[in-house]
C-alpha positions in Angstrom: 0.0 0.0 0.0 1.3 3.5 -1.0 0.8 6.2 1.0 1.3 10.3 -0.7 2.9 12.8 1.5 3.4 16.4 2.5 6.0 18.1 4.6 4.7 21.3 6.4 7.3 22.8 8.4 9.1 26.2 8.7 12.9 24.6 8.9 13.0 23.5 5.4 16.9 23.4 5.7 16.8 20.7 8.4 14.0 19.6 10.2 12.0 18.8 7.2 15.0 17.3 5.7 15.5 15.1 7.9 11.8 14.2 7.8 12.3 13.7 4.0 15.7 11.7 4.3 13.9 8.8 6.4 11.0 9.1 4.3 12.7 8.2 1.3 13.9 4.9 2.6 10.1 3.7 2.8 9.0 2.6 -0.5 5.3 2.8 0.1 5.6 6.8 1.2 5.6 9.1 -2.2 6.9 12.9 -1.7 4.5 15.4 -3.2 5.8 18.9 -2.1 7.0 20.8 1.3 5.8 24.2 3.0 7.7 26.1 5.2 4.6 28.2 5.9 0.4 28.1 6.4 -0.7 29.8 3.6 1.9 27.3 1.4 1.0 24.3 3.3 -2.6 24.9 3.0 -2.3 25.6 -1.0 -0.4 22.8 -1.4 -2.9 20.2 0.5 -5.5 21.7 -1.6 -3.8 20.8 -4.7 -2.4 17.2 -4.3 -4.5 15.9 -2.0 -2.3 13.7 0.2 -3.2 11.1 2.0 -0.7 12.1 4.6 0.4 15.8 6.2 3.6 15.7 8.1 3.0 19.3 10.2 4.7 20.8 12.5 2.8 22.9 14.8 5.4 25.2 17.2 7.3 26.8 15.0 10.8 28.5 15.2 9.6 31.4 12.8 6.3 32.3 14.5 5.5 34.5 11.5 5.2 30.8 9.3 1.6 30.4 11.4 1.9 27.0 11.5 -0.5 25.3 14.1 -3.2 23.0 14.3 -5.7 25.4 13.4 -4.6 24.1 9.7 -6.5 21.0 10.2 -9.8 22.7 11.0 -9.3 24.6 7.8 -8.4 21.8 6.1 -11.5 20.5 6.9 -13.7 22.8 6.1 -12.9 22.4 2.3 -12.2 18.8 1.2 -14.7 15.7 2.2 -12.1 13.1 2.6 -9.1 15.0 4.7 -5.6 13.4 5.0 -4.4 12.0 8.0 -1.9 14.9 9.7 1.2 13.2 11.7 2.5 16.1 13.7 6.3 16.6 14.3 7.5 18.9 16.9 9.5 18.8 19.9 7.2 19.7 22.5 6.0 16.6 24.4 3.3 18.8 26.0 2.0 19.4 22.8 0.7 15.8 22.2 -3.0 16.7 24.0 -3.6 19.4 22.1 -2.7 17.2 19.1 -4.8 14.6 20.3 -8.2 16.5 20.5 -7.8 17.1 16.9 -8.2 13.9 15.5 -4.4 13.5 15.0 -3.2 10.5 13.5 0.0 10.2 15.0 2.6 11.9 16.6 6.4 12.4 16.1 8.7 13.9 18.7 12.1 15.6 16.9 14.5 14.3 16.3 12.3 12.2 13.8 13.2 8.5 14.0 13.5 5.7 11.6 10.9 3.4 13.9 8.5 6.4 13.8 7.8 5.7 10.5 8.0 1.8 10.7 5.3 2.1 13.3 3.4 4.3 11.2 3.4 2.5 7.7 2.0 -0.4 10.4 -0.1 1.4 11.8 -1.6 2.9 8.4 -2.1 -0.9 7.0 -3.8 -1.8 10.0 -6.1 1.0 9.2 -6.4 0.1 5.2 -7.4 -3.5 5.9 -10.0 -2.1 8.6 -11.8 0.5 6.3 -11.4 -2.4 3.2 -13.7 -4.4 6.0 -15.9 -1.8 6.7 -16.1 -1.2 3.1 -17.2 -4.9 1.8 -20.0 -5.2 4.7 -20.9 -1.8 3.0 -21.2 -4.1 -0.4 -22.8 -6.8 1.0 -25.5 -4.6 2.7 -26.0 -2.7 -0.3 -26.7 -6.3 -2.6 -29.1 -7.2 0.4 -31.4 -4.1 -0.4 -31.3 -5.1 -3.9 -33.5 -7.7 -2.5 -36.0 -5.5 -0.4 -39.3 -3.7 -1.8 -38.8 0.4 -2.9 -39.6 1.2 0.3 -37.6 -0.9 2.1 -34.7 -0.2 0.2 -35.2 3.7 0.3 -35.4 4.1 4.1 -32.6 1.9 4.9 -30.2 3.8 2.6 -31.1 7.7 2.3 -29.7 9.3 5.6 -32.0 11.4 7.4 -31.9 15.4 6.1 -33.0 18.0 8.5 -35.2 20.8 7.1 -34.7 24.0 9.1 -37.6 26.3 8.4 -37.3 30.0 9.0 -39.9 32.8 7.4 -40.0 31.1 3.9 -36.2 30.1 4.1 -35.6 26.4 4.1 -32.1 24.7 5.0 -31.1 21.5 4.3 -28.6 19.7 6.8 -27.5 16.3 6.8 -27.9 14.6 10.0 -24.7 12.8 9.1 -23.1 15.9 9.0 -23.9 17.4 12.5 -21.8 17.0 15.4 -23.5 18.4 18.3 -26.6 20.4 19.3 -26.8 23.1 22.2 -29.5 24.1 23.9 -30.1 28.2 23.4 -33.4 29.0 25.8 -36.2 28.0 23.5 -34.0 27.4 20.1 -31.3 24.6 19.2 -27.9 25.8 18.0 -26.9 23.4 15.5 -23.2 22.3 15.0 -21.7 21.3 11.7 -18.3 19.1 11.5 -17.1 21.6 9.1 -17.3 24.6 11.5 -20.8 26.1 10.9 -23.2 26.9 13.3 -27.2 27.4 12.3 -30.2 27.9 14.5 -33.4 26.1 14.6 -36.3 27.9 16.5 -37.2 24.6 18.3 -35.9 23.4 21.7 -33.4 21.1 22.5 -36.3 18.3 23.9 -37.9 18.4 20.9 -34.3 17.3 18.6 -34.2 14.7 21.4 -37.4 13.1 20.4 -36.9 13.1 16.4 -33.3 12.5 16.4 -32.2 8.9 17.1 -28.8 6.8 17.0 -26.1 8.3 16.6 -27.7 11.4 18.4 -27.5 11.3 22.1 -28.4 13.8 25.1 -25.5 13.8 27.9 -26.7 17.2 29.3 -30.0 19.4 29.6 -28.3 21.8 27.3 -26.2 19.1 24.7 -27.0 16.1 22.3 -23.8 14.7 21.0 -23.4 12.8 17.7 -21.5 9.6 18.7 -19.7 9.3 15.7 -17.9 12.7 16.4 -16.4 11.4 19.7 -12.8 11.6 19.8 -12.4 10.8 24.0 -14.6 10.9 27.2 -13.2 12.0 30.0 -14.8 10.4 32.8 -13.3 12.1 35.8 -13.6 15.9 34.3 -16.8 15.0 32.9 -15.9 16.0 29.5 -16.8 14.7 25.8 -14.0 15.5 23.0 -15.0 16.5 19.6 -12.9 15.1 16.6 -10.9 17.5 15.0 -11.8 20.6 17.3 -10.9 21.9 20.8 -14.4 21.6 21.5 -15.4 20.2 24.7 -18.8 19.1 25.6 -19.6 18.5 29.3 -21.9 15.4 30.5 -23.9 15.5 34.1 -24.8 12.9 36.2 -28.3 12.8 34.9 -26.9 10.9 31.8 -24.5 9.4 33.1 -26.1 6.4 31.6 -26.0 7.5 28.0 -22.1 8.1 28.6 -21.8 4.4 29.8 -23.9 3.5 26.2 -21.3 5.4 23.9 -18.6 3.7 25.5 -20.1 0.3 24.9 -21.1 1.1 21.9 -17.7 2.1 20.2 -16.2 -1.4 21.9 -18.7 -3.5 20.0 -17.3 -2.2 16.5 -13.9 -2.9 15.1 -11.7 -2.0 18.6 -8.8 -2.3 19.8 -8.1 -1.0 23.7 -4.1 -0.9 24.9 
């Protein structure tokens, strides 16, 4: 398996060099280009379309902007985003990382077994989605069996219609990562960033919205499948690919204890 990359760092002369060097003694990686700034490293991911970013994200030249406020941008423009491996010397750094939806993490000086571990780590991952993807298959040739209207409702995802003085928005439910209670109206929370308000309360998303959709506080329902960590003794879901940070309260407690079961009934691995 072959694996395009990126290098997005502001020490072109070393750092990324080095990065490049052990690289190159991988087969299945494939150099694309390098950045030594944001706005660079951003055009560039927008062009070739990696599959992997190699980003560092403390900078020596603070004027190169590089953070991981790249990946939320990054987001907000292509559907299928490429896995970001940060490199930087700050340990500390690694939470922050971590709350982003970070696919790994390299501490400088880069390492030959870094990239060992991540070309196994990235095959694991292949033969997982390749799974994923044939019971995809297989339920799809089941439908062909079913009636229309079988067929239809087991394979259109739900789209939300929010209604306001002849203006009508269409959201994918699949595309929502949380909802927040806003005294009688529901902010709505996108995964690419966007926020839109519905002039209905919280209580009633509860009752129309079903799995993945889940209420862990009187003023939050969480999409499951934008959990990146629950935090059990702070109380605290993580969103994928954001520093957001949605509390839970004892009152669902319950419905915390359900999302953690649920993800260790999929394809899971706990270390």
């Amino acid at each position: 398996m072959n694996y395009s990359y990126i290098i997005i760092d502001d020490d072109n002369a070393v750092s990324a060099l080095i990065t490049k060097e052990i690289a190159d003694g991988f087969s299945e990686l494939i150099f694309l280009a390098a950045a030594n700034n944001y706005s660079e490293g951003l055009n560039l991911i927008l062009e070739h379309t990696p599959e992997l970013v190699f980003l560092e994200i403390d900078p020596t030249n603070t004027t190169s902007n590089l953070s991981l406020l790249m990946i939320n941008e990054v987001n907000r423009y292509l559907k299928t985003p490429p896995r970001f491996i940060i490199t930087t010397r700050k340990k500390r750094l690694a939470f922050e990382a971590i709350q982003y939806g970070v696919f790994d993490y390299f501490l400088k000086p880069v390492q030959q077994i870094d990239f060992v571990k991540l070309i196994l780590k990235l095959n694991k991952s292949a033969i997982a989605e390749e799974i994923n993807l044939n019971l995809a298959v297989s339920r799809s040739e089941k439908s062909m069996f079913m009636t229309p209207d079988q067929g239809f409702s087991s394979m259109k995802s739900l789209t939300l219609c929010i209604k306001s003085y002849g203006d009508y928005r269409y959201i994918e439910a699949d595309d929502i990562c949380y909802l927040r209670a806003d005294n009688n109206s529901t902010d709505i929370y996108l995964y690419n960033g966007e926020m839109i308000t519905a002039f209905k309360t919280l209580k009633h998303f509860e009752g129309v919205l079903s799995h993945p959709f889940i209420r862990i506080h009187n003023s939050y329902i969480v999409n499951r499948n934008y959990i990146s960590r629950i935090h059990s003794g702070n109380s605290l879901c993580y969103i994928k690919n954001s520093a957001v940070k949605l509390p839970f309260s004892k009152t669902y407690k319950s419905n915390i204890d359900l999302i953690i079961s649920d993800f260790s009934t999929g394809n899971y691995l706990k270390v």
